[in-house]
TIKE-331946 format. One record per residue (C-alpha): residue number from 1; residue in one letter; z, x, y. Coordinates in pm, whole numbers, plus 50000, padded with zeros to 5 digits. Layout:
<pts>
{pt NUM,A,{Z,X,Y}}
...
</pts>
This chain:
<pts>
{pt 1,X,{63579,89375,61626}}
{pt 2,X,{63207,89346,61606}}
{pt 3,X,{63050,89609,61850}}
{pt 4,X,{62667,89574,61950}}
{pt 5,X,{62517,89894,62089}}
{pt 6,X,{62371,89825,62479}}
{pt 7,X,{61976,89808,62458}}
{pt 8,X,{62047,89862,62844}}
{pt 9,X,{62199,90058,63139}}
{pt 10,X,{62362,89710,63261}}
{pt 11,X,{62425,89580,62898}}
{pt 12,X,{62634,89958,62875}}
{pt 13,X,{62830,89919,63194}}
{pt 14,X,{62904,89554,63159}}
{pt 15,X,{63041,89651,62782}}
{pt 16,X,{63287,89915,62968}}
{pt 17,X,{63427,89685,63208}}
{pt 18,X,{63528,89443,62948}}
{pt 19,X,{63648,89681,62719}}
{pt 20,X,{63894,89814,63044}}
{pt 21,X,{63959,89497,63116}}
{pt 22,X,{64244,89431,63363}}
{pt 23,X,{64177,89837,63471}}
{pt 24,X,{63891,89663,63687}}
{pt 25,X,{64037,89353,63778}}
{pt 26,X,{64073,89287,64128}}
{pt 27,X,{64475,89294,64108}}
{pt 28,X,{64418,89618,64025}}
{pt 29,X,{64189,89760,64267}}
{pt 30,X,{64422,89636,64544}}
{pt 31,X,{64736,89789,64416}}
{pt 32,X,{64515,90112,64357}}
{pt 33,X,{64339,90133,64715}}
{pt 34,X,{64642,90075,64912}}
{pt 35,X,{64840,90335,64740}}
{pt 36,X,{64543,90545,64822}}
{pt 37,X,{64561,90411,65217}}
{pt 38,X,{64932,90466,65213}}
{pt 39,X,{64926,90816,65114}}
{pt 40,X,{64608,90940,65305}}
{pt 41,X,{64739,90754,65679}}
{pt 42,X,{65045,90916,65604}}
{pt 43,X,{64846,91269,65604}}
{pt 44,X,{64638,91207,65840}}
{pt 45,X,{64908,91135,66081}}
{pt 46,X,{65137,91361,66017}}
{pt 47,X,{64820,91642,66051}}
{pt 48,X,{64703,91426,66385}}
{pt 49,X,{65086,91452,66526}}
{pt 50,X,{65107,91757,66436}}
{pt 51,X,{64823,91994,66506}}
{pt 52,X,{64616,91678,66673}}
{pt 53,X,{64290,91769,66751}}
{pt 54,X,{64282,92133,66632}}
{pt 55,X,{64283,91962,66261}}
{pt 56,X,{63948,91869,66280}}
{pt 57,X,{63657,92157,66237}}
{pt 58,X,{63454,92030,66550}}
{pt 59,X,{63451,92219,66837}}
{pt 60,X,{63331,92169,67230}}
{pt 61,X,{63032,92477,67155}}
{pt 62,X,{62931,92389,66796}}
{pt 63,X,{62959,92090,66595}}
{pt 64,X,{63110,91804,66807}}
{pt 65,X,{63024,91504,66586}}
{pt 66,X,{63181,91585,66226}}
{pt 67,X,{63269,91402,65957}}
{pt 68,X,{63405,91106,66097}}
{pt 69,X,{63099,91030,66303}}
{pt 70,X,{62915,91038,66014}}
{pt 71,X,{63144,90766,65856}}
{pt 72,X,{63138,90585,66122}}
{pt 73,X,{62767,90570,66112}}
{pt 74,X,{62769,90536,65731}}
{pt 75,X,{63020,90209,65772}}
{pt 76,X,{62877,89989,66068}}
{pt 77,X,{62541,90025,65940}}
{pt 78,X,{62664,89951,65560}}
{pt 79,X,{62776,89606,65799}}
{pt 80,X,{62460,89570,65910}}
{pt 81,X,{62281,89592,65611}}
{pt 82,X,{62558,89330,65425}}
{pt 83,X,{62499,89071,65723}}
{pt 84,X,{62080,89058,65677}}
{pt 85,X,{62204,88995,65284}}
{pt 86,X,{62439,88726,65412}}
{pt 87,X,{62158,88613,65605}}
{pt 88,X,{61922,88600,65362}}
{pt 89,X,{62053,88254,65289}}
{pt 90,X,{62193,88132,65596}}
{pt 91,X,{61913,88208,65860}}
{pt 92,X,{61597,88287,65655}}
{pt 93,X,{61678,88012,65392}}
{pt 94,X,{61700,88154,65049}}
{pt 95,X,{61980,87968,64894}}
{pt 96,X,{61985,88189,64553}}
{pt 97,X,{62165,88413,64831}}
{pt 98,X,{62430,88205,64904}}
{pt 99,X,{62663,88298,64594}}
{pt 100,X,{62699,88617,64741}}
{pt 101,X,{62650,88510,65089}}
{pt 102,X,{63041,88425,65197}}
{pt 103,X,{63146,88742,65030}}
{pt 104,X,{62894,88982,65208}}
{pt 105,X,{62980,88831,65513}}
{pt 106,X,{63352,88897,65466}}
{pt 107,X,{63256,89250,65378}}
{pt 108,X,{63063,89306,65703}}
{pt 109,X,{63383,89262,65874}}
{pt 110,X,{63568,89487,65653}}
{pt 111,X,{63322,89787,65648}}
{pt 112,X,{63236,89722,66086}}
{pt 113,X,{63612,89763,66120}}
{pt 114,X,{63642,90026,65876}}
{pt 115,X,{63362,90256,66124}}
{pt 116,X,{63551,90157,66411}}
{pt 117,X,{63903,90260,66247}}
{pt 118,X,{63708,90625,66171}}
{pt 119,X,{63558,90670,66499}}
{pt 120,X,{63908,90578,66650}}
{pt 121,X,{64068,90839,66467}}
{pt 122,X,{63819,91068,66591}}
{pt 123,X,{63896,91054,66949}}
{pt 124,X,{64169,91158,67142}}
{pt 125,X,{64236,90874,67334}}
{pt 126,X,{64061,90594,67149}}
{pt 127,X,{64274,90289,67383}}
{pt 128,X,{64096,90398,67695}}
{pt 129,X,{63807,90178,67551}}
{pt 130,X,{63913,89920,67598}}
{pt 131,X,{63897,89948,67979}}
{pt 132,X,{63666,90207,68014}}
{pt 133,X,{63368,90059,67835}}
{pt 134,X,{63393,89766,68005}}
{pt 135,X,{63533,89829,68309}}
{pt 136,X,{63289,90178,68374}}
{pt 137,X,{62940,89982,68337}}
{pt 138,X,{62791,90265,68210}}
{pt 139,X,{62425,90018,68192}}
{pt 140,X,{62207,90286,68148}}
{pt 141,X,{62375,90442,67842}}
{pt 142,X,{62339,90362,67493}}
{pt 143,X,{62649,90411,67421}}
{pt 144,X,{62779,90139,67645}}
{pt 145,X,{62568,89871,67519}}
{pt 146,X,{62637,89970,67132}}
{pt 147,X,{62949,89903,67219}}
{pt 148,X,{62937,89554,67396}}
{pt 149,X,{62696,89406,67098}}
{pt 150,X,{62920,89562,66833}}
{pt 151,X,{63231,89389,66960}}
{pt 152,X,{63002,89072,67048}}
{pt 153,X,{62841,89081,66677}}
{pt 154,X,{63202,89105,66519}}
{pt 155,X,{63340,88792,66693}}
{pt 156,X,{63076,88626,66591}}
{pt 157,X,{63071,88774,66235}}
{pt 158,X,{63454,88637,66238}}
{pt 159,X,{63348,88274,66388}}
{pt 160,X,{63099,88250,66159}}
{pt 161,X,{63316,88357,65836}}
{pt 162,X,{63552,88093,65938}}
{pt 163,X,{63295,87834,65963}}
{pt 164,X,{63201,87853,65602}}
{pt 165,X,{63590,87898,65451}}
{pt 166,X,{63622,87564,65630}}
{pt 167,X,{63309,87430,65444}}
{pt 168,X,{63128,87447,65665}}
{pt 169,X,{62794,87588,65576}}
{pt 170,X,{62478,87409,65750}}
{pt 171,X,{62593,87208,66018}}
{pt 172,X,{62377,87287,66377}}
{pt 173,X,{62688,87548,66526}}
{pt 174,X,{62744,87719,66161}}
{pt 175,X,{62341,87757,66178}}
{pt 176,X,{62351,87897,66537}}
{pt 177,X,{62655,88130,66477}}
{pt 178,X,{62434,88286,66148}}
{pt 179,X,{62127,88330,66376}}
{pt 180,X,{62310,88456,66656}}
{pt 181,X,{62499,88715,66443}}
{pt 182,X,{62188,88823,66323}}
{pt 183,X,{62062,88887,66618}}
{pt 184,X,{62330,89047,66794}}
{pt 185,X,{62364,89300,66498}}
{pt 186,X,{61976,89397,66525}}
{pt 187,X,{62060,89480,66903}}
{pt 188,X,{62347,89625,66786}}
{pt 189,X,{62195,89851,66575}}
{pt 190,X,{61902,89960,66786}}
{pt 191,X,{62143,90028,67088}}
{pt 192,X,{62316,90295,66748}}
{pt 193,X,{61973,90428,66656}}
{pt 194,X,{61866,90489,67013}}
{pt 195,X,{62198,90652,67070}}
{pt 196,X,{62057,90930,66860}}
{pt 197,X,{61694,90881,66902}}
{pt 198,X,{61707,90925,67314}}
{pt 199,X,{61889,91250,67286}}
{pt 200,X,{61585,91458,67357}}
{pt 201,X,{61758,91810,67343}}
{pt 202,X,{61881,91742,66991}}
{pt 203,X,{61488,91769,66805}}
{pt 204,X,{61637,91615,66466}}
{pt 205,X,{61751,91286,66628}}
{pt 206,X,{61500,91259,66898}}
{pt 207,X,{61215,90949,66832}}
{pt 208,X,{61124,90602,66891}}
{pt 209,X,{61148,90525,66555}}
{pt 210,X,{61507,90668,66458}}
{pt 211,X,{61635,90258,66533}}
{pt 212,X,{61343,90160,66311}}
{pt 213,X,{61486,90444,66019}}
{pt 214,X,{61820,90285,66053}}
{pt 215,X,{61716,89915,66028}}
{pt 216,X,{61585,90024,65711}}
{pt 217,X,{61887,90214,65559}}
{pt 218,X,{62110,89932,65666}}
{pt 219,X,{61929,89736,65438}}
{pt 220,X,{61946,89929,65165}}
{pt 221,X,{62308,90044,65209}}
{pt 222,X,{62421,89652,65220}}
{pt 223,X,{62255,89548,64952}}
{pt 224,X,{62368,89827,64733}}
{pt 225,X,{62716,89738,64802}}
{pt 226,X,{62646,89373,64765}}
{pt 227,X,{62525,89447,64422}}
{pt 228,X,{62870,89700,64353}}
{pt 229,X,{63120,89480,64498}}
{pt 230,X,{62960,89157,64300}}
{pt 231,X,{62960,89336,63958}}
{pt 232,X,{63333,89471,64033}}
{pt 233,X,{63404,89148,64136}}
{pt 234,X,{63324,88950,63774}}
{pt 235,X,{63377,89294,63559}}
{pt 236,X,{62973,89315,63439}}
{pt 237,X,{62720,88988,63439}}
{pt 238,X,{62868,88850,63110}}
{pt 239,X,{63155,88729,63344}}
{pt 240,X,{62952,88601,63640}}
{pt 241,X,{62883,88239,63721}}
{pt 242,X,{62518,88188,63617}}
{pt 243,X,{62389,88143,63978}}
{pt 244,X,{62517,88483,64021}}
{pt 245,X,{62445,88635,63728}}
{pt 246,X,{62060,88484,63772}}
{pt 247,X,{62049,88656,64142}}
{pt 248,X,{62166,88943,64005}}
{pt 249,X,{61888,88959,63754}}
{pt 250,X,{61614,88843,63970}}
{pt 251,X,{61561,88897,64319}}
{pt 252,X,{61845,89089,64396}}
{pt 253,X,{61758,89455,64199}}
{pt 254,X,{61370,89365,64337}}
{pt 255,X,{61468,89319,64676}}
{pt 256,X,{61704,89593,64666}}
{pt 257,X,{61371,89789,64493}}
{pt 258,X,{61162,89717,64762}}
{pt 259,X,{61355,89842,65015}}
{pt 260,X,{61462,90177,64825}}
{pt 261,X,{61096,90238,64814}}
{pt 262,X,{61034,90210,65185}}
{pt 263,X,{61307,90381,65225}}
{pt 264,X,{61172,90665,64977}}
{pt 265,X,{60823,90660,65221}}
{pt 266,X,{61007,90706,65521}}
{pt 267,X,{61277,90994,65397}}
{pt 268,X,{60958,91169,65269}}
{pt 269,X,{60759,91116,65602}}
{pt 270,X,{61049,91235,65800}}
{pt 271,X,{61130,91518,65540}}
{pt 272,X,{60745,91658,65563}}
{pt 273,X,{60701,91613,65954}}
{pt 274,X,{61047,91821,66041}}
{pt 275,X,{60917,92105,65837}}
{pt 276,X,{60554,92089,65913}}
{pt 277,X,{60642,92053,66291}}
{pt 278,X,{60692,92397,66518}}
{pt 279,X,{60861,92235,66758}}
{pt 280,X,{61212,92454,66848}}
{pt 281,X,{61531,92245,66675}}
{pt 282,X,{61339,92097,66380}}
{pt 283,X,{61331,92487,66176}}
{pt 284,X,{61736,92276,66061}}
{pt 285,X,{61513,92100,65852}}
{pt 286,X,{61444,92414,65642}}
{pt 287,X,{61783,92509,65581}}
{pt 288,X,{61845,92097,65516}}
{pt 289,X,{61597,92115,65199}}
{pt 290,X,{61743,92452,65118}}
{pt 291,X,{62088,92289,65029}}
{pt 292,X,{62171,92159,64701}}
{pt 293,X,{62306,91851,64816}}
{pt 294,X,{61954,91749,64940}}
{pt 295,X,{61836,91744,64623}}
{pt 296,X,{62072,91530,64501}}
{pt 297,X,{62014,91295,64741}}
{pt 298,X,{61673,91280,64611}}
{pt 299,X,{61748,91325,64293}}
{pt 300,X,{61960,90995,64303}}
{pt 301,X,{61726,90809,64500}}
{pt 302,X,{61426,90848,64293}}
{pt 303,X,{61645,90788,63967}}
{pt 304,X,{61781,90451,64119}}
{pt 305,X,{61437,90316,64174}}
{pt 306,X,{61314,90439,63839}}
{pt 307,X,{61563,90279,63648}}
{pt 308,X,{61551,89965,63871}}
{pt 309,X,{61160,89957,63812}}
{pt 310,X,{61244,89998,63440}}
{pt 311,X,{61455,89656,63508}}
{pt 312,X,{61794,89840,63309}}
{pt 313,X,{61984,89695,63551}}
{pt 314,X,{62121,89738,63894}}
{pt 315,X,{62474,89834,63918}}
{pt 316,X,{62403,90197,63832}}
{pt 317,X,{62136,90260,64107}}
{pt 318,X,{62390,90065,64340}}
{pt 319,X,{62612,90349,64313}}
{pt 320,X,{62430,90613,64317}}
{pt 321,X,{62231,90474,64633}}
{pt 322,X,{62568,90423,64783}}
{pt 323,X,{62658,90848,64740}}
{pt 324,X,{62239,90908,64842}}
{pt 325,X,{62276,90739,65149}}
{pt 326,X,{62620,90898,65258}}
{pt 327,X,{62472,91255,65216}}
{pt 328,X,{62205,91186,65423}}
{pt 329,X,{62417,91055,65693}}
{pt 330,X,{62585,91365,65659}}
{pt 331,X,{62244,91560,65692}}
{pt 332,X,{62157,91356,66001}}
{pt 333,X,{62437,91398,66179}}
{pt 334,X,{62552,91717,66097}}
{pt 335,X,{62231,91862,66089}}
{pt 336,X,{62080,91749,66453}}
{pt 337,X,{62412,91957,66589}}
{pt 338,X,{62341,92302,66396}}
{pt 339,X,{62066,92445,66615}}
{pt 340,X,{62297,92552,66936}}
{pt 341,X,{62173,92395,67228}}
{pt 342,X,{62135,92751,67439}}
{pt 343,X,{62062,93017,67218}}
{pt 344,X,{62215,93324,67254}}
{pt 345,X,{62395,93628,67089}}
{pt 346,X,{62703,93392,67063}}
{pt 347,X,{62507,93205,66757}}
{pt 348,X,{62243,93424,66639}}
{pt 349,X,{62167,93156,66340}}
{pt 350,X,{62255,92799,66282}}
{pt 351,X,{62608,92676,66353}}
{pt 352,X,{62790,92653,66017}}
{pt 353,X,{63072,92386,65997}}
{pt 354,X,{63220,92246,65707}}
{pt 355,X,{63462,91947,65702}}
{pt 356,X,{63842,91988,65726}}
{pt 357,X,{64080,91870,65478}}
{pt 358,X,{64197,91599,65736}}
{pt 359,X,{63864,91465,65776}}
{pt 360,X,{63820,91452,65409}}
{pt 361,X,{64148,91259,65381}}
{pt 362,X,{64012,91017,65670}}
{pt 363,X,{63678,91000,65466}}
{pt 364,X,{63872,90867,65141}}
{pt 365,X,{64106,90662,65373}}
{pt 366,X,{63787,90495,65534}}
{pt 367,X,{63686,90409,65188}}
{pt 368,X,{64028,90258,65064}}
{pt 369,X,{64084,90047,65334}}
{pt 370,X,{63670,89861,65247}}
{pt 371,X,{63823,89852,64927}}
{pt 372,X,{64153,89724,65013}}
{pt 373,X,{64009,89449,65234}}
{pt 374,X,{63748,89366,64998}}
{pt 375,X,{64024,89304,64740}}
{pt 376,X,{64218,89143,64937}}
{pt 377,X,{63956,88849,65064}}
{pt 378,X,{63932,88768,64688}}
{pt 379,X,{64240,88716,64588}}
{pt 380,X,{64302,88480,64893}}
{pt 381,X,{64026,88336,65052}}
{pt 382,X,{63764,88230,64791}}
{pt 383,X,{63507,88470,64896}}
{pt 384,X,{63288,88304,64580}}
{pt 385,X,{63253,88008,64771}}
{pt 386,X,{62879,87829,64819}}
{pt 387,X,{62755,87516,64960}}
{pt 388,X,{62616,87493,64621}}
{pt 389,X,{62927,87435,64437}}
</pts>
């Protein structure tokens, strides 16, 4: 067997997934992530039946959004950020998009119901939802309305996603029902960022432009897993159709550059004001740049848009924007909770908490079951699909 050494990143990783071969097909990857769902639910359950509540480190006078929130943040804005790819083709009209367009929007649904299915977990009586949300009118909270254009933005996600397996691509209602989803998940969104951003006692998450800072990581988290799912999807460009493989080449890695960079600016900006600032609350951002895992975050960031301005591909800084972007969920959430809200001898410091083994397992189970569904919606419905073919 001839062997060629990679002049490339992407010429290197598309070399190992065709020398594993079937290890990457998408047979496998099911088979793989459900066993993984399987044995996790089965933990997680037993722990929640169990112990229930008491398994989780969160507590009513410390840390009260843990782990899960933060997956639940990480996932439903991941769906954000995969519908403006989606609609990258279908509302703003650029139709080397809409190879990947079908798939991202079947994603979207996956990864939305994947926060929801973490945040439900996380509460102890997550069916009172459904009649409290709607049935309390809670107007002037955020919370509420997050809630009403979530479940409005997923119907429409679903509406629209059946639209196009029919065909269906550019007729007046398949237009309307892209637009519209766009829309709603840009409310959506904002109603999640000003969830945080109008909590004025918590200094970290307070600010007009927190909705503005999570537009923009949407954007990058969905197109970083638009670019991870695609490659796992054809096992490395050699295998992709050639509209694919030529969006995956060209303005794919330089949109996906262009918003790492802003992205970069505004982590920095944020970064520099919390530790400049005096203002009581923001002193978590010293101990945040203290930890090694902030570092790696940056560390990752700034070598995925290095390599991706070196043009070796964009697989590679897909992935490790993917693990950059989850840490500084983490840091967001975690860290707007660690100053206690009265001070007093009963925390003389920050409140340490560190994630229980249950919320791990939840963590891993959140990311099977994107994986699972992802897997699933290729084998069976086609998610390759474009009004091009």
């Amino acid at each position: 067997m001839n062997f060629t050494y990679p002049k490339t990143v992407n010429e290197a990783i598309s070399a190992a997934l065709k020398m594993f071969g079937e290890n990457y097909h998408t047979a496998n990857i099911w088979r793989l992530s459900v066993a993984v769902l399987v044995a996790t639910l089965a933990f997680v359950f037993y722990m929640l039946f169990t112990e229930g509540h008491a398994s989780f480190n969160t507590s009513s006078d410390g840390i009260t959004w843990g782990l899960l929130v933060v997956d639940y943040a990480f996932f439903v804005l991941t769906s954000t950020g995969l519908t403006f790819v989606a609609s990258m083709a279908m509302v703003f009209g650029f139709k080397e998009f809409y190879p990947i367009a079908k798939r991202c929007i079947w994603l979207a649904v996956i990864t939305l119901l994947t926060g929801f299915a973490a945040l439900a977990l996380e509460l102890g009586h997550p069916f009172r939802m459904l009649w409290a949300v709607p049935f309390g009118l809670q107007i002037h909270s955020p919370m509420f309305w997050m809630g009403v254009f979530y479940t409005a933005y997923l119907v429409f996600l679903l509406f629209k996603f059946q639209k196009v397996s029919n065909g269906d691509w550019n007729s007046n209602t398949s237009k309307a029902l892209g637009i519209i989803s766009f829309v709603t998940v840009v409310i959506a969104h904002g109603m999640l960022g000003g969830l945080f951003g109008a909590i004025a006692i918590r200094p970290m998450w307070f600010g007009p432009l927190v909705p503005v800072y999570f537009l923009l990581t949407a954007a990058l988290s969905g197109t970083a897993f638009a670019i991870m799912i695609t490659y796992l999807t054809y096992g490395g460009e050699q295998a992709m159709p050639e509209k694919v493989r030529a969006l995956m080449r060209g303005a794919m890695p330089k949109a996906f550059a262009a918003v790492l960079g802003i992205v970069l600016v505004a982590t920095i900006s944020r970064t520099g004001i919390g530790l400049w600032s005096n203002i009581d609350g923001l002193q978590v951002w010293g101990h945040v740049v203290h930890t090694p895992w902030f570092w790696v975050e940056m560390v990752l960031m700034f070598g995925a848009f290095a390599i991706l301005l070196m043009d070796s591909g964009a697989i590679v800084p897909a992935v490790m924007v993917i693990i950059a972007l989850f840490i500084g969920r983490y840091e967001f959430v975690i860290g707007g909770q660690m100053l206690p809200l009265f001070k007093g001898t009963w925390v003389p410091g920050l409140i340490e908490y560190a994630p229980s083994m249950t919320e791990w397992m939840i963590t891993v189970m959140s990311f099977a079951i994107v994986f699972a569904g992802w897997s699933f919606g290729e084998r069976t419905l086609n998610l390759g699909a474009s009004p091009q073919d």
